[in-house]
C-alpha positions as CSV (number, residue, x, y, z in Angstrom):
1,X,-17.1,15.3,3.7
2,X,-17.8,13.6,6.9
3,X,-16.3,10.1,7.2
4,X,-17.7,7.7,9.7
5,X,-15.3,4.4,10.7
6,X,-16.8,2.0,12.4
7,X,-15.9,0.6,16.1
8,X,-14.5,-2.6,15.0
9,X,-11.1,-1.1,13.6
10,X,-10.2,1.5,16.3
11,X,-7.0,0.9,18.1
12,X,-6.2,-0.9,14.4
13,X,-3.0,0.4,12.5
14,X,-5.4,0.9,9.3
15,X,-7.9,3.1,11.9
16,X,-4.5,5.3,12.4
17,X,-3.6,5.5,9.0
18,X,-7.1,6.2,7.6
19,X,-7.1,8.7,9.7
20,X,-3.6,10.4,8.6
21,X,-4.4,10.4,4.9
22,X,-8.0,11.6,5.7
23,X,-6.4,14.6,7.8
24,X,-4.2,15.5,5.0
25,X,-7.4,16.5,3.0
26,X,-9.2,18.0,5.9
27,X,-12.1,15.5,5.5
28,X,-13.9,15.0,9.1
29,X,-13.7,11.7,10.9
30,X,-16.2,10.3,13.3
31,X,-16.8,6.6,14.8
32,X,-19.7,4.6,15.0
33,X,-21.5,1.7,15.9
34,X,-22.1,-1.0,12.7
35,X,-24.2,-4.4,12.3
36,X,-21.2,-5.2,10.0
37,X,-17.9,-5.4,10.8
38,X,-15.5,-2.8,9.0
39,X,-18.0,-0.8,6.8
40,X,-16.7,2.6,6.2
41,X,-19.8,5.1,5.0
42,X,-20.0,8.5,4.2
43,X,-21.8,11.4,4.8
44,X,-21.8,15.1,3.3
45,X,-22.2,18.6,4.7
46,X,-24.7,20.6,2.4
47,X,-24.3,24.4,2.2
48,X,-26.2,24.6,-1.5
49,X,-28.0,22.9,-3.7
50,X,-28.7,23.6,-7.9
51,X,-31.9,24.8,-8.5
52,X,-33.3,23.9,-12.3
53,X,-35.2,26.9,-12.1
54,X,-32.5,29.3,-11.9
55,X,-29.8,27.0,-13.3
56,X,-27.4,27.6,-10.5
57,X,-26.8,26.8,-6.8
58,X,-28.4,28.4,-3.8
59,X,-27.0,28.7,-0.4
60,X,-29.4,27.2,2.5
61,X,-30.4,28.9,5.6
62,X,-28.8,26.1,7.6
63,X,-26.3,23.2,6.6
64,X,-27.6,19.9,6.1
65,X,-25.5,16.6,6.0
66,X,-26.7,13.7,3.6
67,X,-25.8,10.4,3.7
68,X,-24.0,9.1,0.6
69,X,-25.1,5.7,-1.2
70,X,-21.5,4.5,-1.4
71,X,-20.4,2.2,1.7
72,X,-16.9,0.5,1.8
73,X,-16.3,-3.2,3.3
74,X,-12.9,-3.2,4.2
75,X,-11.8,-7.1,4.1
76,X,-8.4,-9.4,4.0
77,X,-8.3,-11.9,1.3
78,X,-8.3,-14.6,4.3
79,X,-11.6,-13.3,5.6
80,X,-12.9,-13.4,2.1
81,X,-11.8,-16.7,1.1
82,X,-13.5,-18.2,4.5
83,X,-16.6,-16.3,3.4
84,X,-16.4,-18.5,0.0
85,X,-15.3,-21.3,1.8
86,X,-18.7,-21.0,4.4
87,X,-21.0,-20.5,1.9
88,X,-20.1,-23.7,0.1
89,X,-21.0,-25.8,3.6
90,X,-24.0,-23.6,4.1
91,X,-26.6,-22.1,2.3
92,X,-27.5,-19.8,4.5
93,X,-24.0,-18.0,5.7
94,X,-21.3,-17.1,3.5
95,X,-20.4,-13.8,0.8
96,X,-23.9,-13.7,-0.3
97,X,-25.2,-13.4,2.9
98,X,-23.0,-10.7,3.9
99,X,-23.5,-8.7,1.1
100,X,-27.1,-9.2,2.0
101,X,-26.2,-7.8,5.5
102,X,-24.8,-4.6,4.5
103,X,-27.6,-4.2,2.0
104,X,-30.4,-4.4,4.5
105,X,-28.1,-2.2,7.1
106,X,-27.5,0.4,4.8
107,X,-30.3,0.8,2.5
108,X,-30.2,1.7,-1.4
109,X,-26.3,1.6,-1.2
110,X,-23.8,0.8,-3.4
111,X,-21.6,-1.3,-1.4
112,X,-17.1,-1.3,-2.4
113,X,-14.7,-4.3,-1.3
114,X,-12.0,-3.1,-0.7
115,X,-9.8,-6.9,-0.7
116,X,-6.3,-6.6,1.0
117,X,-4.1,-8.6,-0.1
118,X,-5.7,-11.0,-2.2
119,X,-2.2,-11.5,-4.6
120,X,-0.2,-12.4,-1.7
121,X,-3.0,-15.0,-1.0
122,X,-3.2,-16.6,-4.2
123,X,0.6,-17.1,-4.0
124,X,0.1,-19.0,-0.6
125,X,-2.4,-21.1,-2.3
126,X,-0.8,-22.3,-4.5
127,X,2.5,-23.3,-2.4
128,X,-0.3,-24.7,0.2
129,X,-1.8,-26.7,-2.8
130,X,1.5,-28.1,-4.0
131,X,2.4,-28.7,-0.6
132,X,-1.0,-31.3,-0.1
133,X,-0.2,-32.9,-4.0
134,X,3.8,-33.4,-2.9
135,X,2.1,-34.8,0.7
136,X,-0.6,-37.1,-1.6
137,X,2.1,-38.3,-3.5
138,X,4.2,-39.2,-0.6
139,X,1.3,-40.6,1.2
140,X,0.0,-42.6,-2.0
141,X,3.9,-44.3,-2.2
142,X,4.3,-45.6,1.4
143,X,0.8,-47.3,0.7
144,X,3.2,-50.4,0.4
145,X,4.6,-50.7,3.7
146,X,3.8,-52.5,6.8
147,X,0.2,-52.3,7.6
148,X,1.7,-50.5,11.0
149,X,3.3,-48.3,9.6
150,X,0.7,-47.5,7.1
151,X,-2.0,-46.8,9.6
152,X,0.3,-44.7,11.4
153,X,0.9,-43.4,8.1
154,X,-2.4,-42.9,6.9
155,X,-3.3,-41.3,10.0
156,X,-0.8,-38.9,9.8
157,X,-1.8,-37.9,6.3
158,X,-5.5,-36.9,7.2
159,X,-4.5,-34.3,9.8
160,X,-1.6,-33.2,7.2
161,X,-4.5,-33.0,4.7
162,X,-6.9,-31.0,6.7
163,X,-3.8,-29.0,7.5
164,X,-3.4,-28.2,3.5
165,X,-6.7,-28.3,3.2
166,X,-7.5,-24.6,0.3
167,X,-9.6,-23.0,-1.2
168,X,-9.8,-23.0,-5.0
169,X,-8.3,-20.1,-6.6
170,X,-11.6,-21.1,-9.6
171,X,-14.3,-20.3,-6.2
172,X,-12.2,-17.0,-5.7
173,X,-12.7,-15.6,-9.6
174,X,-16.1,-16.6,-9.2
175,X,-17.4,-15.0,-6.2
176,X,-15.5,-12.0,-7.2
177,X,-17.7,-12.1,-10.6
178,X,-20.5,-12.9,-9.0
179,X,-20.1,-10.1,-6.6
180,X,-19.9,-7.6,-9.7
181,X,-22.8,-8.8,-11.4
182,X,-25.0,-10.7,-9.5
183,X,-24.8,-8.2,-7.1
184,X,-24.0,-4.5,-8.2
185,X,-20.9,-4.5,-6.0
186,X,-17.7,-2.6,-6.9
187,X,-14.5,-4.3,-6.3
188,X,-10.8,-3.0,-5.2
189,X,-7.6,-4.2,-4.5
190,X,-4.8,-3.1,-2.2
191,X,-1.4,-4.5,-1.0
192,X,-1.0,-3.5,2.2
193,X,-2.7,-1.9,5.0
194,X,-1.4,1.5,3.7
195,X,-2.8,1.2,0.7
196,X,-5.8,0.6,1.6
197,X,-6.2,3.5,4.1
198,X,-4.8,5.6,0.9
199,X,-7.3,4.5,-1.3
200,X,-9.5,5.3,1.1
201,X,-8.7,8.5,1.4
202,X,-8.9,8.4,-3.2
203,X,-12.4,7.3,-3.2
204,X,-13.8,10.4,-0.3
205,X,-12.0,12.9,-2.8
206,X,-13.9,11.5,-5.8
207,X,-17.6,10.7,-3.6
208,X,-17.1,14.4,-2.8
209,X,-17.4,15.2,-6.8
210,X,-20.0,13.0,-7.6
211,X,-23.0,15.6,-7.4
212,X,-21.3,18.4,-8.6
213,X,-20.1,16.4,-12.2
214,X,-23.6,15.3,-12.4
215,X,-24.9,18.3,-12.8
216,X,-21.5,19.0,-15.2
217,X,-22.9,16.2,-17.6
218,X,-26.2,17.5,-17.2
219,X,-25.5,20.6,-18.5
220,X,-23.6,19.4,-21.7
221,X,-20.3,21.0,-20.3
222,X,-18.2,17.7,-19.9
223,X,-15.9,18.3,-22.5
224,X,-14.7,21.3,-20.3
225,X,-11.2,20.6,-18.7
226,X,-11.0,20.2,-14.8
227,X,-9.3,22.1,-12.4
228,X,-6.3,20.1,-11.0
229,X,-5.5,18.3,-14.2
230,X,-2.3,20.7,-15.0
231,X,-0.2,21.2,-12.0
232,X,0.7,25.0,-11.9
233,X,2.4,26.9,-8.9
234,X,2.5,29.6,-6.6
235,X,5.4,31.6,-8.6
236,X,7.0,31.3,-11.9
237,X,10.0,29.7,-10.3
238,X,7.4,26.9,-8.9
239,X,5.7,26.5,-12.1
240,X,9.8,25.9,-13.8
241,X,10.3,23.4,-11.3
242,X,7.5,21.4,-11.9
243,X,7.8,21.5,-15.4
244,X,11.4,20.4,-15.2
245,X,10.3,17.6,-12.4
246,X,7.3,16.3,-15.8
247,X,10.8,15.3,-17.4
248,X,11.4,11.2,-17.0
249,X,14.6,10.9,-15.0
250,X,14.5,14.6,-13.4
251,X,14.8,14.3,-9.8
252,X,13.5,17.0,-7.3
253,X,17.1,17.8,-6.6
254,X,18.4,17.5,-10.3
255,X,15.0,19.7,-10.8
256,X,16.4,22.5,-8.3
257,X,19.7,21.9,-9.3
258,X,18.9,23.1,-13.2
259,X,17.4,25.6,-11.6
260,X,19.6,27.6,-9.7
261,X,22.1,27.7,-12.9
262,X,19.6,28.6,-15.1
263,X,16.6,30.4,-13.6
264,X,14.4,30.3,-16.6
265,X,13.4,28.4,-19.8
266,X,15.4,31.3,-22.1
267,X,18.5,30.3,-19.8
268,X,18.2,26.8,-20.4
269,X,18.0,27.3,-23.5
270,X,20.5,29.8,-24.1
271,X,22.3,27.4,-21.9
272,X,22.8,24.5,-24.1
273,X,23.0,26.3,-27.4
274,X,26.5,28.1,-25.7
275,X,27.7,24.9,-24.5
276,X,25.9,22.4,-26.0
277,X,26.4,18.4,-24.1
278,X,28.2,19.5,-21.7
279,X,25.6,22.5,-20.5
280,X,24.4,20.5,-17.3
281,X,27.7,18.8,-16.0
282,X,28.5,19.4,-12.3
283,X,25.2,21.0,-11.3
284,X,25.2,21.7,-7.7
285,X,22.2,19.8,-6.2
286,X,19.7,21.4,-3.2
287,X,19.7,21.0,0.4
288,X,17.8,17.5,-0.2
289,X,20.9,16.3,-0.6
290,X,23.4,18.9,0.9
291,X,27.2,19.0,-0.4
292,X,27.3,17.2,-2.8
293,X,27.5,17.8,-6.6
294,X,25.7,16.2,-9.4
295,X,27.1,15.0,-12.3
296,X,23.7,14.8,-14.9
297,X,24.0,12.0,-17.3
298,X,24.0,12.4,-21.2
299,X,21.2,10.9,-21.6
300,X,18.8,13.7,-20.0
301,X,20.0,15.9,-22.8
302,X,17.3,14.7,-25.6
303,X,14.7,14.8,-22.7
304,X,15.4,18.0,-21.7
305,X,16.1,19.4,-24.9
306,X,12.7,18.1,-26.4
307,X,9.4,20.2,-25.4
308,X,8.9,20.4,-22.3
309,X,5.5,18.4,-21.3
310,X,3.1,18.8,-19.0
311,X,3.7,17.2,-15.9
312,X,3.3,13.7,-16.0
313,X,5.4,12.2,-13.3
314,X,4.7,13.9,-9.7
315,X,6.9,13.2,-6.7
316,X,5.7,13.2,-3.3
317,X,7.5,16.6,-2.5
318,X,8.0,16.0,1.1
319,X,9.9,18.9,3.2
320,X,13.7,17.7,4.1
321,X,13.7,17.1,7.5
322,X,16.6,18.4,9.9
323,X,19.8,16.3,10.7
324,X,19.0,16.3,14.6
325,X,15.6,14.7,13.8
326,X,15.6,11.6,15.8
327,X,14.6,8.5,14.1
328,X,11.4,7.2,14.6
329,X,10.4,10.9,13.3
330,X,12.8,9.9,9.9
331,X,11.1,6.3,10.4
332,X,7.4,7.4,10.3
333,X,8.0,10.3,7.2
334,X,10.4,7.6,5.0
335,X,8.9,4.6,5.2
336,X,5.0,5.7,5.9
337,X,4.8,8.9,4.3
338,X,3.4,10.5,7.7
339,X,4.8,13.6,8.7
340,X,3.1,14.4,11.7
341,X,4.5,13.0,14.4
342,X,2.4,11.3,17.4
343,X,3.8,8.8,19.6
344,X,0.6,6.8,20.7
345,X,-0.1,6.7,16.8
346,X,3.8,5.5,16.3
347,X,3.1,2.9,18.9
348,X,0.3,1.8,17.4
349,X,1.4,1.5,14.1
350,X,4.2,-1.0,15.1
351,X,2.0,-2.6,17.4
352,X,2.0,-5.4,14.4
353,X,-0.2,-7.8,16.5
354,X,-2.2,-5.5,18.0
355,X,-1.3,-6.9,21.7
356,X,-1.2,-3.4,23.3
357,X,2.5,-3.9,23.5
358,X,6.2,-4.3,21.4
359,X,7.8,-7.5,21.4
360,X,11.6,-8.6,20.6
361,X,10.1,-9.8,17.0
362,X,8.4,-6.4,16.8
363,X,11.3,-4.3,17.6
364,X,13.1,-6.2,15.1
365,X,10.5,-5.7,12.3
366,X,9.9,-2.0,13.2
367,X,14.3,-1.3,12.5
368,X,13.9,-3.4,9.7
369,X,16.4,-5.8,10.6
370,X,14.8,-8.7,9.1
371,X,14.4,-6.9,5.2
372,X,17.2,-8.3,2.8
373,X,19.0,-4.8,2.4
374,X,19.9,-6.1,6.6
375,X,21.0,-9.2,5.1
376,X,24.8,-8.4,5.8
377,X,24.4,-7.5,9.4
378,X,25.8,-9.9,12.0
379,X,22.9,-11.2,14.5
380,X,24.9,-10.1,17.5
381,X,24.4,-6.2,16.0
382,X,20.8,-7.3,15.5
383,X,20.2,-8.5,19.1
384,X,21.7,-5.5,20.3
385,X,19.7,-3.2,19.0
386,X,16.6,-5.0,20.5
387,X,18.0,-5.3,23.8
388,X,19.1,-1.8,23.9
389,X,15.7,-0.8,23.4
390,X,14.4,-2.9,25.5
391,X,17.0,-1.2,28.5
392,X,15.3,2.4,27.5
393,X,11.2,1.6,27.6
394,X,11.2,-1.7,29.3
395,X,11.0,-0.6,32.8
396,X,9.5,-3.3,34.2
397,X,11.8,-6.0,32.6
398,X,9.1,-8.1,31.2
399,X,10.9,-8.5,27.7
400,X,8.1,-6.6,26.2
401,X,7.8,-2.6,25.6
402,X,4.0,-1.8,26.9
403,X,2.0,1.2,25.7
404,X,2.3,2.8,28.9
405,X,6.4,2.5,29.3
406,X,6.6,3.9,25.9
407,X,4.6,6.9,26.6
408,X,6.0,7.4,29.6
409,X,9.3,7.0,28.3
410,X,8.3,9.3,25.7
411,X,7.3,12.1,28.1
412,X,10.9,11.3,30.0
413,X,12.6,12.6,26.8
414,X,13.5,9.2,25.2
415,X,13.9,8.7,22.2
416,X,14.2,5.4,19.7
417,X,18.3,5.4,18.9
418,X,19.4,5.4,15.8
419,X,21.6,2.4,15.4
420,X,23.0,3.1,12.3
421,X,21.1,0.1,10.4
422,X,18.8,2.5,7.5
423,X,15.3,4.1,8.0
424,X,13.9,1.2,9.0
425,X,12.0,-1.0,5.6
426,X,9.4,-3.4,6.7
427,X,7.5,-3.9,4.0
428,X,7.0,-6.4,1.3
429,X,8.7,-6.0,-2.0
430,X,5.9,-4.4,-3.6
431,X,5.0,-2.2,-0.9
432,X,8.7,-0.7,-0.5
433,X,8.7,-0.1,-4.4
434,X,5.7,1.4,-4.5
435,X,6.8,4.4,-1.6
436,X,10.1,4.4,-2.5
437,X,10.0,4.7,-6.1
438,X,7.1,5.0,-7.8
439,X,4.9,7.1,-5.9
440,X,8.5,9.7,-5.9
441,X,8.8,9.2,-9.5
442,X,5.7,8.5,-11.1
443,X,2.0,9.0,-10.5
444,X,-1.7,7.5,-11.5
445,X,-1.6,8.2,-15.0
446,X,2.1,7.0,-15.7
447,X,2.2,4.9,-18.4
448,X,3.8,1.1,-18.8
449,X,6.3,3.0,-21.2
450,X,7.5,5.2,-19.6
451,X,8.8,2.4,-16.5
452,X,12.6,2.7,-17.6
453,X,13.9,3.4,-14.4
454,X,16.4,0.8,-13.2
455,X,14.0,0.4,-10.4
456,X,11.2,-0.3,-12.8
457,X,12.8,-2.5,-14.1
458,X,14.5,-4.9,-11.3
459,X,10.7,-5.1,-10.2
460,X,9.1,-6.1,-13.2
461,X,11.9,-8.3,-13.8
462,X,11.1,-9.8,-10.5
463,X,7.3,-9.9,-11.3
464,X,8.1,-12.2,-14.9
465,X,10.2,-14.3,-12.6
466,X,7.5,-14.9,-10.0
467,X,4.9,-15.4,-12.7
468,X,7.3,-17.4,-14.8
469,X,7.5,-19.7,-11.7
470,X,3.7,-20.1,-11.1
471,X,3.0,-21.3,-14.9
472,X,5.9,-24.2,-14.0
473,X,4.1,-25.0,-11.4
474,X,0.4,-24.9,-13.0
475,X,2.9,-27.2,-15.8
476,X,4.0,-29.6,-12.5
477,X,0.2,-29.7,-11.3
478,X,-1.5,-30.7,-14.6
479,X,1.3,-33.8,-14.5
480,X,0.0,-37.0,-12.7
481,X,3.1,-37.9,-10.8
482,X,6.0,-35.6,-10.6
483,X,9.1,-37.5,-10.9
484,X,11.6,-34.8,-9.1
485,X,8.6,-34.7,-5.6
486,X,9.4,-38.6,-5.7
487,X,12.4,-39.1,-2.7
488,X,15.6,-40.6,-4.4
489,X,15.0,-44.3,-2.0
490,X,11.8,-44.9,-4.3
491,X,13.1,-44.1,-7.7
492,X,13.6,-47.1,-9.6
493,X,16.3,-47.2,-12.5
């Protein structure tokens, strides 16, 4: 598969990260020139086609590359909702028009949106909504002053209005319907910015299959299983380890742990009918997390003693990396998942405002100073880390960390220190669950069920919370005047 980005996104962290997960799969990656602004296309190399004649495929004399229907609009839910918010001014402009544009640029396609963000943006909308109904209130009580001071007044509460001024989260379901049936679009959602350049790289694998399950369905042969679906190994002690790792609360090292005392299923077995409960107490664990010993928990004992299933929760097996590993190398392979290590591409990727430079606000984000687990540090610690980063790559004392002095600092043999302060988490809450937990723990097809881990379940706790919060305040906006918004000089008693 050849995938073709356009122009508009290089030098963009998403171009860099599309481009990691893309290398991962060996997929090719090419740049081009596009009448609309962040469509990703495909394309495929041809070495055979299925002839009906013969009923199987022939090799061609020379490789051909087709151009696939699919096309993906990569778009922030702000972009979107101004897209909503100019068609309703204009008839001419606006979402339908742009799906019109990348209909008539690429021709017979089926076009994806891929929306970033679009929860985080309903969340604003709401606080920006309740922000212009506390202000209307406000505005609607000092309507009995002075006439001075309500001109003043007034005045002040247009340019607060157009300030607050949303869109309505009623236009948003509705385009996003409309875009599904009026026109034949598919819809997506992601986080974050590395979400989206993962799921990127999940719809090229499953493109890529399209012609060859056609002919699967054509020939009657879909209830055959498919490849991939039953994670094997390249030895019999491989194949152990992953069935040990299918096992809710088996960790990789718990998984190597089990087994180095017992090698095979008969010991395991064998195992616990000799010693029964106490047949996996002070297991030593693997170099993942060196000297120290493991103590397994009572409560594995029914998993593990049950039938083994087939695996159903996949870690991200991710090589250990060596203590003398500096840390933007830890940085970029914790907390991105990217374990090649470039420095331009590094740069980039923090490069949070794309300005071509690192500020003191950057630096900060990129150590993760501002996440709550830094929430203990002193700000003294957390300006010193800044400015001594600053005194390695800032050469020309500018306050800011160019492109240039990093590489050039790079090349010098200098290296991001590593203060001490974690691997660096700047993420939102959902995206730091979703790297650090559940794509270690669990995989696509894990089931709501089988979320027991106390991970799972802080998160979802917080998830009820937040949502418990937003029908209060869908309770607070249905109410014509809100007594608690009402400052404690108006109330009356």
């Amino acid at each position: 598969m050849i995938v073709d980005l356009p122009i508009s996104i290089d030098g963009s962290t998403i171009n860099t990260q599309i481009k990691e997960f893309l290398k991962q799969i060996g997929v090719e990656v090419t740049s081009y020139q596009s009448t609309v602004s962040n469509v990703v296309k495909w394309r495929r190399k041809v070495e055979s086609r299925f002839k009906d004649k013969s009923g199987c495929r022939e090799l061609l004399a020379t490789k051909e590359i087709d151009a696939e229907k699919h096309v993906m609009c990569l778009i922030s839910a702000n972009e979107l909702a101004d897209l909503i918010a100019l068609g309703t001014e204009t008839e001419s402009q606006g979402l339908d028009e742009h799906v019109a544009q990348i209909k008539s640029a690429f021709s017979d396609c089926i076009p994806i949106y891929m929306i970033e963000g679009l929860e985080a943006w309903i969340r604003r909308n709401r606080n920006a909504r309740n922000r212009a109904y506390t202000a209307a209130v406000r505005n609607q009580l000092d309507s009995n002053a002075e006439n001075s001071s309500a001109t003043a007044s007034t005045a002040s509460s247009r340019r607060k209005k157009q300030r607050t001024q949303v869109v309505d989260e009623d236009m948003m379901e509705d385009a996003l319907l409309r875009l599904q049936v009026v026109h034949n679009c598919l819809i997506h959602h992601a986080a974050v910015s590395v979400e989206t350049a993962e799921w990127v790289a999940h719809f090229t694998e499953q493109i890529s299959q399209i012609p060859y399950r056609q002919e699967q369905m054509a020939r009657d042969s879909a209830f055959c299983m498919e490849s991939g679906q039953v994670k094997s190994g390249k030895d019999a002690e491989e194949v152990y380890i992953n069935m040990l790792l299918a096992n809710v609360r088996v960790t990789n090292p718990i998984a190597h742990g089990i087994a180095a005392k017992y090698p095979n299923v008969s010991a395991l077995v064998r195992g616990f009918e000799d010693k029964g409960p106490t047949a996996l107490e002070h297991l030593k664990t693997t170099s993942l997390i060196p000297n120290q010993n493991m103590h397994i928990h009572t409560l594995l004992l029914p998993v593990l003693l049950s039938p083994l299933p087939i695996l159903a929760h996949a870690p991200h097996n991710q090589a250990p990396l060596a203590e003398e590993t500096d840390w933007a190398t830890r940085h970029l392979a914790s907390e991105h998942h990217i374990s090649n290590f470039d420095p331009g591409a590094f740069f980039t990727l923090h490069d949070f405002d794309s300005s071509l430079s690192w500020s003191a606000d950057e630096i900060r984000r990129m150590y993760g100073l501002d996440d709550e687990s830094q929430r203990g540090v002193e700000e003294a610690r957390k300006a010193e880390v800044v400015r001594k980063t600053l005194e390695m790559f800032d050469a020309d004392g500018d306050g800011v960390v160019g492109r240039g002095e990093w590489m050039e600092g790079w090349r010098a043999g200098k290296r991001l220190e590593d203060f001490g302060l974690g691997p660096g988490h700047h993420g939102d809450d959902e995206y730091e669950y979703e790297i650090h937990h559940f794509e270690k723990f669990h995989d696509e097809n894990t089931k709501e069920e089988d979320l027991t881990h106390p991970e799972d379940i802080a998160h979802f706790r917080k998830h009820d919370e937040m949502e418990a919060a937003a029908e209060h305040q869908e309770e607070l906006d249905r109410m014509p005047i809100v007594e608690q918004n009402i400052p404690q000089k108006f109330r009356r008693y």
